[in-house]
TIMI-692398 format. One record per residue (C-alpha): residue in three letters; residue number from 1; x, y, z. Coordinates in steps of 0.5 Angstrom, whole numbers, plus 500, padded with zeros to 3 digits. Example, Ala and Ser with C-alpha at 12.3 -4.5 7.8 and 13.67 -1.06 7.14 Angstrom:
<rest = ALA, nr = 1, c1 = 525, c2 = 491, c3 = 516>
<rest = SER, nr = 2, c1 = 527, c2 = 498, c3 = 514>
END
This chain:
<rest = UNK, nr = 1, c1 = 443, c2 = 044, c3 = 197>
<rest = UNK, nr = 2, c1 = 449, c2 = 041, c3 = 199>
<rest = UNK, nr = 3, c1 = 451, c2 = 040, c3 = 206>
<rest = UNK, nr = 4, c1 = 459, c2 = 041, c3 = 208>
<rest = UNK, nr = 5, c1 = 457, c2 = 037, c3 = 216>
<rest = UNK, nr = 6, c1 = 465, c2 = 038, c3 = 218>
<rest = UNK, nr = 7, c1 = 465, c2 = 044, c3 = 216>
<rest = UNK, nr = 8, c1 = 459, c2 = 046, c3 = 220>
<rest = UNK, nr = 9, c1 = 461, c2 = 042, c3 = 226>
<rest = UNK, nr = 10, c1 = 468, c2 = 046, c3 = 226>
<rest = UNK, nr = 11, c1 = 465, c2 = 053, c3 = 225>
<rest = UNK, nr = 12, c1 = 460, c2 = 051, c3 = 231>
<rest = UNK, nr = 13, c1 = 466, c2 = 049, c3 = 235>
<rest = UNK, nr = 14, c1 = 470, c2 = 055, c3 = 235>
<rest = UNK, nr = 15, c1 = 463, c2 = 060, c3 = 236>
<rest = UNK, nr = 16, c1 = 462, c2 = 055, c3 = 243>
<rest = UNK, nr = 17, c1 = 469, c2 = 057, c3 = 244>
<rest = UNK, nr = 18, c1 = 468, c2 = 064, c3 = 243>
<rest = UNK, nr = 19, c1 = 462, c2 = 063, c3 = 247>
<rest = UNK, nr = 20, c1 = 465, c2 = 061, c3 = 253>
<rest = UNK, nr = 21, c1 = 469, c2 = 066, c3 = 253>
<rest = UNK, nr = 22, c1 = 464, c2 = 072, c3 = 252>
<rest = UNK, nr = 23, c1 = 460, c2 = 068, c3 = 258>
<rest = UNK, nr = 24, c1 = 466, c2 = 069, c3 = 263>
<rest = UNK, nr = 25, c1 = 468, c2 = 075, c3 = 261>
<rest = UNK, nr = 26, c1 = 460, c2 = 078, c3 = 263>
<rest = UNK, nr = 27, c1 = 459, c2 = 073, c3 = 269>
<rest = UNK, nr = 28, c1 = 466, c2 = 071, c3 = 272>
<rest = UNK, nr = 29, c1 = 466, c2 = 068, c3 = 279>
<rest = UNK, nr = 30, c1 = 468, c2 = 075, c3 = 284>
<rest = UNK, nr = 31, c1 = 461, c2 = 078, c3 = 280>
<rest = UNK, nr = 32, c1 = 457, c2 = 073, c3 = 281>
<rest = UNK, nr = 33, c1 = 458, c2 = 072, c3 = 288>
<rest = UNK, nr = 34, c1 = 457, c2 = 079, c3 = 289>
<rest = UNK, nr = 35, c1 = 450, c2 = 080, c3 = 286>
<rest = UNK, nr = 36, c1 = 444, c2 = 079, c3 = 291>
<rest = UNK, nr = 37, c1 = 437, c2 = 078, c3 = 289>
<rest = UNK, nr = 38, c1 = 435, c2 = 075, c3 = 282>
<rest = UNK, nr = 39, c1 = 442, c2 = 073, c3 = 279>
<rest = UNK, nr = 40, c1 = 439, c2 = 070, c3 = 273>
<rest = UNK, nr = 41, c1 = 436, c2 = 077, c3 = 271>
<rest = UNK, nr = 42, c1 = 443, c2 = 081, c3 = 273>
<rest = UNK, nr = 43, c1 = 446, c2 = 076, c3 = 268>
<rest = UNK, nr = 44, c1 = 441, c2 = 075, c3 = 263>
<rest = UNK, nr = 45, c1 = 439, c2 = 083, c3 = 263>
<rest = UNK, nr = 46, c1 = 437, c2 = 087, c3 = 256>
<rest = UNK, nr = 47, c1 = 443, c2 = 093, c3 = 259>
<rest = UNK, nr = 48, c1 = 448, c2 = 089, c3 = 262>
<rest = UNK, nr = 49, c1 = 450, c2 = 080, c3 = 262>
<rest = UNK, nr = 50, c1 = 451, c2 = 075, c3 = 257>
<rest = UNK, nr = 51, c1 = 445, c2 = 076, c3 = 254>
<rest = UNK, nr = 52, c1 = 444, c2 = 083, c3 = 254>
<rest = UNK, nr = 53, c1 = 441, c2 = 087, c3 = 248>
<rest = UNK, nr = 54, c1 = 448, c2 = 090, c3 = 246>
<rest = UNK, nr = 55, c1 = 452, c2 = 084, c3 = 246>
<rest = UNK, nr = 56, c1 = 446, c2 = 081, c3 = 241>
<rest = UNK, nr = 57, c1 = 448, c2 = 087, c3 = 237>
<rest = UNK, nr = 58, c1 = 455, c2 = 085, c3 = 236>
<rest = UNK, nr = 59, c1 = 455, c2 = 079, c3 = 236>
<rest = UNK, nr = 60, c1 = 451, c2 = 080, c3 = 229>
<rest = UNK, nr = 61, c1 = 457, c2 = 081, c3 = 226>
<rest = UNK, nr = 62, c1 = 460, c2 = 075, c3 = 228>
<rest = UNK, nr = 63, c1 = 453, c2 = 071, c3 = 226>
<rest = UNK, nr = 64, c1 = 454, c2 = 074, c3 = 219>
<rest = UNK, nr = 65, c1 = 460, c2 = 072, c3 = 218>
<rest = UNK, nr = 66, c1 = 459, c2 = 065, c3 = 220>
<rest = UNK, nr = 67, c1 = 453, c2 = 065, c3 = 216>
<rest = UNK, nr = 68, c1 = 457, c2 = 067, c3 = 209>
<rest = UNK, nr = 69, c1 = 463, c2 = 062, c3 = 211>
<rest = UNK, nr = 70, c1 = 457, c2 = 057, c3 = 210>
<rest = UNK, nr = 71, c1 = 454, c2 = 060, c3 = 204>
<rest = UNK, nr = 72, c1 = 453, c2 = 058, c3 = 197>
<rest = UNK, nr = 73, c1 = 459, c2 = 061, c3 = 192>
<rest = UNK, nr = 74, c1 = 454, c2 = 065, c3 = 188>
<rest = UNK, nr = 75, c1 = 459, c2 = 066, c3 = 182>
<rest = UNK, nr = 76, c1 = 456, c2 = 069, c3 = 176>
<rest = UNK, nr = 77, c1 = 458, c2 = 064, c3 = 172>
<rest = UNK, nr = 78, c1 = 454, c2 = 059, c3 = 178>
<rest = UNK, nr = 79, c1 = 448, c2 = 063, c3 = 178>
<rest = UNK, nr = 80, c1 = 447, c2 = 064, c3 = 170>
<rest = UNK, nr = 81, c1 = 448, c2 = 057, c3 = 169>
<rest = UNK, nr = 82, c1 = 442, c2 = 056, c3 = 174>
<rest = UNK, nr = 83, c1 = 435, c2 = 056, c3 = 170>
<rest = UNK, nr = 84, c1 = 431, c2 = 056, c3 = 177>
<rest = UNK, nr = 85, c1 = 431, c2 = 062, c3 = 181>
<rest = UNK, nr = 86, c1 = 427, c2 = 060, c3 = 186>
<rest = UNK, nr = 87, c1 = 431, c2 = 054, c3 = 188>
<rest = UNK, nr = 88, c1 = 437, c2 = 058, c3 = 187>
<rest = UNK, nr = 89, c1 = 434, c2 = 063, c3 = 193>
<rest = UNK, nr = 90, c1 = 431, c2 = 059, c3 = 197>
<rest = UNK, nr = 91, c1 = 437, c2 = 054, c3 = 198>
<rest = UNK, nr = 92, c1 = 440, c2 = 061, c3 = 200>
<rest = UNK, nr = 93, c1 = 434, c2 = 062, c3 = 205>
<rest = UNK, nr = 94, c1 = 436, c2 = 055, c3 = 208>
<rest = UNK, nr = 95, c1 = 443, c2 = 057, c3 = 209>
<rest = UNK, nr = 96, c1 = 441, c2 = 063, c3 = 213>
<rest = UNK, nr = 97, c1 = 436, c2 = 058, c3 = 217>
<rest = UNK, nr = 98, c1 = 440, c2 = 054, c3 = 219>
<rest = UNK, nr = 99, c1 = 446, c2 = 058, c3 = 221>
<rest = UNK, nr = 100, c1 = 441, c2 = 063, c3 = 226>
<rest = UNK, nr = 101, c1 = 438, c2 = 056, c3 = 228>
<rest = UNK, nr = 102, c1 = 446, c2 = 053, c3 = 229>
<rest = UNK, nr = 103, c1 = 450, c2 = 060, c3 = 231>
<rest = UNK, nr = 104, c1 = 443, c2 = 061, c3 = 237>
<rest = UNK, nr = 105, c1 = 444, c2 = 053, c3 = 239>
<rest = UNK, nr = 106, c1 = 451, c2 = 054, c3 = 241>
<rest = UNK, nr = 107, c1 = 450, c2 = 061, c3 = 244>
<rest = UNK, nr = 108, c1 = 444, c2 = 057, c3 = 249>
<rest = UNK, nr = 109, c1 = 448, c2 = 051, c3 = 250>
<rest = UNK, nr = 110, c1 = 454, c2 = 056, c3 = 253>
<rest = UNK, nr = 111, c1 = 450, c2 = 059, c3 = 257>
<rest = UNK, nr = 112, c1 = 445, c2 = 053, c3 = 260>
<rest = UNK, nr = 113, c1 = 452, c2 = 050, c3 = 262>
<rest = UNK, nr = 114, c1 = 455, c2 = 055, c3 = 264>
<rest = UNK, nr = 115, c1 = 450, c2 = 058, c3 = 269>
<rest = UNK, nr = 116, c1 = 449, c2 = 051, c3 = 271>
<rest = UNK, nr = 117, c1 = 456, c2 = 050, c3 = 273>
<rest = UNK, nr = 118, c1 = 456, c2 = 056, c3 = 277>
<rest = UNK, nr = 119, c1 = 449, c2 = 056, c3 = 279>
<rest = UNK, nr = 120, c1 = 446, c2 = 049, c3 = 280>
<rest = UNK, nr = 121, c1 = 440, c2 = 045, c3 = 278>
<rest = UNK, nr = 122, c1 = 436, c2 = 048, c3 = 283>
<rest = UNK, nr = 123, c1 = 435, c2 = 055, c3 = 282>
<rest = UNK, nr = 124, c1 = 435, c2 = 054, c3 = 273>
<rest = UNK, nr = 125, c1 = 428, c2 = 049, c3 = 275>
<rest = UNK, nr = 126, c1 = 425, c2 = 053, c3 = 280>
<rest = UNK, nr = 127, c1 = 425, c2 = 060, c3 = 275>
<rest = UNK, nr = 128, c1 = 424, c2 = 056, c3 = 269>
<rest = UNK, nr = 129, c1 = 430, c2 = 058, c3 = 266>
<rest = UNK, nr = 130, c1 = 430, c2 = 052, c3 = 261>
<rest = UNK, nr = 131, c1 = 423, c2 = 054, c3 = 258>
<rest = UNK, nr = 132, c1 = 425, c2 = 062, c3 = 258>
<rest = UNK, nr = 133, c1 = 432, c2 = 060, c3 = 254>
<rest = UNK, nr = 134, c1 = 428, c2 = 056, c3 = 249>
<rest = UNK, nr = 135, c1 = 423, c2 = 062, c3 = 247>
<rest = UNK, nr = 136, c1 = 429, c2 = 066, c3 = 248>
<rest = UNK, nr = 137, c1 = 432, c2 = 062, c3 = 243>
<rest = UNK, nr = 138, c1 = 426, c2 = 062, c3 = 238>
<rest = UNK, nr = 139, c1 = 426, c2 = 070, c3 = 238>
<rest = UNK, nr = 140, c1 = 434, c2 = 071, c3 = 237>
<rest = UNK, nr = 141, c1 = 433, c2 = 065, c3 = 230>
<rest = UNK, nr = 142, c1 = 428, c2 = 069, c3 = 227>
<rest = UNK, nr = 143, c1 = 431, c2 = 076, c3 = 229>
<rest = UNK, nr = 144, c1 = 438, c2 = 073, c3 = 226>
<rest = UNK, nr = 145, c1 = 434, c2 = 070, c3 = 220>
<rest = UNK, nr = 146, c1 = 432, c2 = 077, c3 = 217>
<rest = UNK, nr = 147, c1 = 438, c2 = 080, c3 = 219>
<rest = UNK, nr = 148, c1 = 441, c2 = 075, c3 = 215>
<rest = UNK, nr = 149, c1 = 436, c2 = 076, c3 = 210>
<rest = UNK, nr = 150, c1 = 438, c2 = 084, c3 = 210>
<rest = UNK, nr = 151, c1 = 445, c2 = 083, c3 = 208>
<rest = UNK, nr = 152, c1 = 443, c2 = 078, c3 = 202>
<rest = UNK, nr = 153, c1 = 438, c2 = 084, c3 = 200>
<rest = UNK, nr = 154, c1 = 444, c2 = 089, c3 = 200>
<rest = UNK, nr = 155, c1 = 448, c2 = 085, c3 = 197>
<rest = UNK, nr = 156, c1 = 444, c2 = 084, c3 = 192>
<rest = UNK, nr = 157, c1 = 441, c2 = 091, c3 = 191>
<rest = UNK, nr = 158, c1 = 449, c2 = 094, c3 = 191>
<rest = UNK, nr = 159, c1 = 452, c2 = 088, c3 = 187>
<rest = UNK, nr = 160, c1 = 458, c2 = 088, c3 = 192>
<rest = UNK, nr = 161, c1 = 460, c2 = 083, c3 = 197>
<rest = UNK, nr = 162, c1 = 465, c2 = 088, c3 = 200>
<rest = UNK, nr = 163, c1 = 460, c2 = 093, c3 = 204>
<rest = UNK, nr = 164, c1 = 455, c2 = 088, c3 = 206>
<rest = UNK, nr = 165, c1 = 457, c2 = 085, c3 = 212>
<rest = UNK, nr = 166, c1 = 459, c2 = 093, c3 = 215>
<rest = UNK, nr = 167, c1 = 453, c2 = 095, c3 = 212>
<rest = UNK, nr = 168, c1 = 448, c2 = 091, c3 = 216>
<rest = UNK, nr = 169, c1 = 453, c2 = 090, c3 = 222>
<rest = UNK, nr = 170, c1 = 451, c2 = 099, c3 = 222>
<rest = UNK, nr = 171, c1 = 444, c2 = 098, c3 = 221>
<rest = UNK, nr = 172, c1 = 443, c2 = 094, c3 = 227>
<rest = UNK, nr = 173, c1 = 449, c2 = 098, c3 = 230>
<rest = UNK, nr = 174, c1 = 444, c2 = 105, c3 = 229>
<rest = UNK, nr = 175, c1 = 438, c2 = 101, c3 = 231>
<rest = UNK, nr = 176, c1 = 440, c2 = 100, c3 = 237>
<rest = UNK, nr = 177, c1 = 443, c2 = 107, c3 = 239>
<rest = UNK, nr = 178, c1 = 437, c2 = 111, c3 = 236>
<rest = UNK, nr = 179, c1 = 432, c2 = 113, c3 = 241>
<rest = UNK, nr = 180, c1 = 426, c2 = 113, c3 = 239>
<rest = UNK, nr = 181, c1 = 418, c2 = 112, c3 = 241>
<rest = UNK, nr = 182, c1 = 417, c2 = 108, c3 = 235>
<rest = UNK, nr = 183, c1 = 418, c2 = 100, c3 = 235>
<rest = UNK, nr = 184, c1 = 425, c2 = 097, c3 = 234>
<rest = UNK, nr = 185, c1 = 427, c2 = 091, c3 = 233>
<rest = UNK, nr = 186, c1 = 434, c2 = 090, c3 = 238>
<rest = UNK, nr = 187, c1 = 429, c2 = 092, c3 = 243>
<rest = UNK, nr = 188, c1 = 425, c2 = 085, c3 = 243>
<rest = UNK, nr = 189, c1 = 430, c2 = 082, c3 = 244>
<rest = UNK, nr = 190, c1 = 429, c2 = 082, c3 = 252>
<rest = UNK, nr = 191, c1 = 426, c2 = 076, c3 = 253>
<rest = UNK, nr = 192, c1 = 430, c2 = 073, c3 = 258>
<rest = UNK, nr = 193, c1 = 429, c2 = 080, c3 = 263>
<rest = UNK, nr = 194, c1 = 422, c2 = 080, c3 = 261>
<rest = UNK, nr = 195, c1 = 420, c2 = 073, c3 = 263>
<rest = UNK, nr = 196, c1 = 425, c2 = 073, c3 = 269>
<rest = UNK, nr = 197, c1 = 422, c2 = 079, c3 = 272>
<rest = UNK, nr = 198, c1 = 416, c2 = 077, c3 = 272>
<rest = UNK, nr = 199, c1 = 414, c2 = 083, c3 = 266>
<rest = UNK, nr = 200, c1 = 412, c2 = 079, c3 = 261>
<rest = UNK, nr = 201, c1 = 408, c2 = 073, c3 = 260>
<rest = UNK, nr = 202, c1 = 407, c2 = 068, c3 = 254>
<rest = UNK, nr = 203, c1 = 402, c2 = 073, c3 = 250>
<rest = UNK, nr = 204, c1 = 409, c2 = 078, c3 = 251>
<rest = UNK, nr = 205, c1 = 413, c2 = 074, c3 = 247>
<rest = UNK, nr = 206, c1 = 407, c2 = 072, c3 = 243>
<rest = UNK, nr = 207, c1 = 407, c2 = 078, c3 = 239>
<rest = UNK, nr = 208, c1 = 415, c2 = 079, c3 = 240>
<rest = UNK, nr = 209, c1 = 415, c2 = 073, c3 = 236>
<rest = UNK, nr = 210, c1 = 410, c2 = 076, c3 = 231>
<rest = UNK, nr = 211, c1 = 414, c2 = 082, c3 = 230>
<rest = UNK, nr = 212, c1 = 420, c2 = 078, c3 = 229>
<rest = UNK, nr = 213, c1 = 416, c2 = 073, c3 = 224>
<rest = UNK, nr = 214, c1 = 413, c2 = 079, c3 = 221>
<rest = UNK, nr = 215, c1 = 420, c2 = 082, c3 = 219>
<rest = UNK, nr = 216, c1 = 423, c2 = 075, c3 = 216>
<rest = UNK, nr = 217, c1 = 416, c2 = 075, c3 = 211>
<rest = UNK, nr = 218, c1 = 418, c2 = 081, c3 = 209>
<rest = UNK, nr = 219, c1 = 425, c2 = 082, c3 = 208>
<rest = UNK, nr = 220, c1 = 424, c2 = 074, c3 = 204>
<rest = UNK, nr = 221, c1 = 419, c2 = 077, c3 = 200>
<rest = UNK, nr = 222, c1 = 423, c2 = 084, c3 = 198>
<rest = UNK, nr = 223, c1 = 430, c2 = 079, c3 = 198>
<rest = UNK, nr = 224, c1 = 426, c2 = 075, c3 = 192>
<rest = UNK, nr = 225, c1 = 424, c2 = 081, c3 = 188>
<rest = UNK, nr = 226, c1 = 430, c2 = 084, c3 = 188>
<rest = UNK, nr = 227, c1 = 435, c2 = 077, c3 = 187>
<rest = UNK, nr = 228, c1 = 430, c2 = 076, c3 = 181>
<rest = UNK, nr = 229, c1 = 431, c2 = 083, c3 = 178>
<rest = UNK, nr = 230, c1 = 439, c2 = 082, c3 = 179>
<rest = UNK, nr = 231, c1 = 443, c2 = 083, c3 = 173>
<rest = UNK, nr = 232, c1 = 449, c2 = 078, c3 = 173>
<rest = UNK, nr = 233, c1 = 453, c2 = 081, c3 = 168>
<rest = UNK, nr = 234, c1 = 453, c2 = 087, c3 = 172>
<rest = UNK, nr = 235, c1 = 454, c2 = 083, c3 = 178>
<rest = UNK, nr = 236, c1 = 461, c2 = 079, c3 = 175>
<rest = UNK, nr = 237, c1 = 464, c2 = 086, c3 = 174>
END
């Protein structure tokens, strides 16, 4: 698989642009100074701040986006040519590996430096905020890793490029709105608030990591089965 690094450096560069924006626009100085009390936890909180879940749920449709402007061009004609399926699907996961590590990467940095610029070293120390912001970084690279995942397997399942993206953009949309007394994924992603208000400890973000590992296991396994029964001759139509 071949790596196009001025190409992923140009595209980390925008989304850190973009980053910071959204950063600022959650946490500008008037609302910072107006908070008392934990401020890493109203800025980093599961309902409102840069890090909440629903800021998480939109900017799923700016990571798949990104995601598929570093894909592979699976053109009929590429795939049919390809005798290995397997290495053709894994070169596929890779792709989608790296951009959840590269997208949460510069989505953290944004947020360290920021918080640091307006906050300072002491208050991140003192509440471990560097430590949380890595485990909360490891759960958003597995939770964007199967959404990623998702959308290839739609994809796949529909033999259509076109309705992918919005498709699992929606699911997620819905997942989070759903109101339910069941497990959604959306709602494991509060690491930060969990940590920071002393509610979770390791072991909490243990099993959100579980949860989140289990489901890139299973839409890999179910992606596979369906790349490997995919018809390209329908697939070129």
């Amino acid at each position: 698989m071949n790596y196009n690094i001025k190409k992923y450096v140009t595209s980390a560069l925008i989304i850190i642009i973009l980053f910071s924006i959204l950063w600022y626009m959650q946490n500008d100085k008037a609302f910072i100074s107006s908070i008392r009390g934990n401020i890493l936890l109203f800025m980093n909180g599961s309902l409102q701040g840069y890090s909440s879940q629903k800021v998480l749920v939109i900017l799923t449709l700016f990571f798949l986006l990104f995601m598929n402007v570093h894909a592979i061009k699976e053109s009929p004609s590429y795939l049919t040519r390809k005798a290995d399926r397997t290495k053709i699907f894994n070169d596929r996961f890779i792709n989608i590996f790296f951009s959840s590590i590269l997208f949460v990467t510069s989505y953290q940095i944004v947020n360290i430096l920021f918080t640091f610029i307006f906050l300072g070293n002491e208050i991140m120390s003192t509440t471990n905020f560097y430590l949380i912001t890595l485990l909360n970084a490891i759960a958003l690279i597995f939770f964007y890793c199967w959404v990623g995942l998702l959308n290839k397997l739609i994809e796949d399942w529909s033999n259509s490029r076109n309705i992918t993206v919005v498709t699992t953009f929606v699911v997620v949309v819905i997942s989070y709105y759903l109101e339910t007394a069941f497990w959604v994924p959306i709602k494991d992603m509060r690491v930060y608030e969990g940590l920071l208000s002393g509610e979770w400890d390791l072991t909490d973000v243990c099993f959100v990591y579980i949860r989140q590992l289990g489901l890139v296991i299973v839409f890999y396994i179910l992606g596979k089965m369906i790349f490997y029964d995919k018809d390209f001759i329908i697939y070129e139509k």
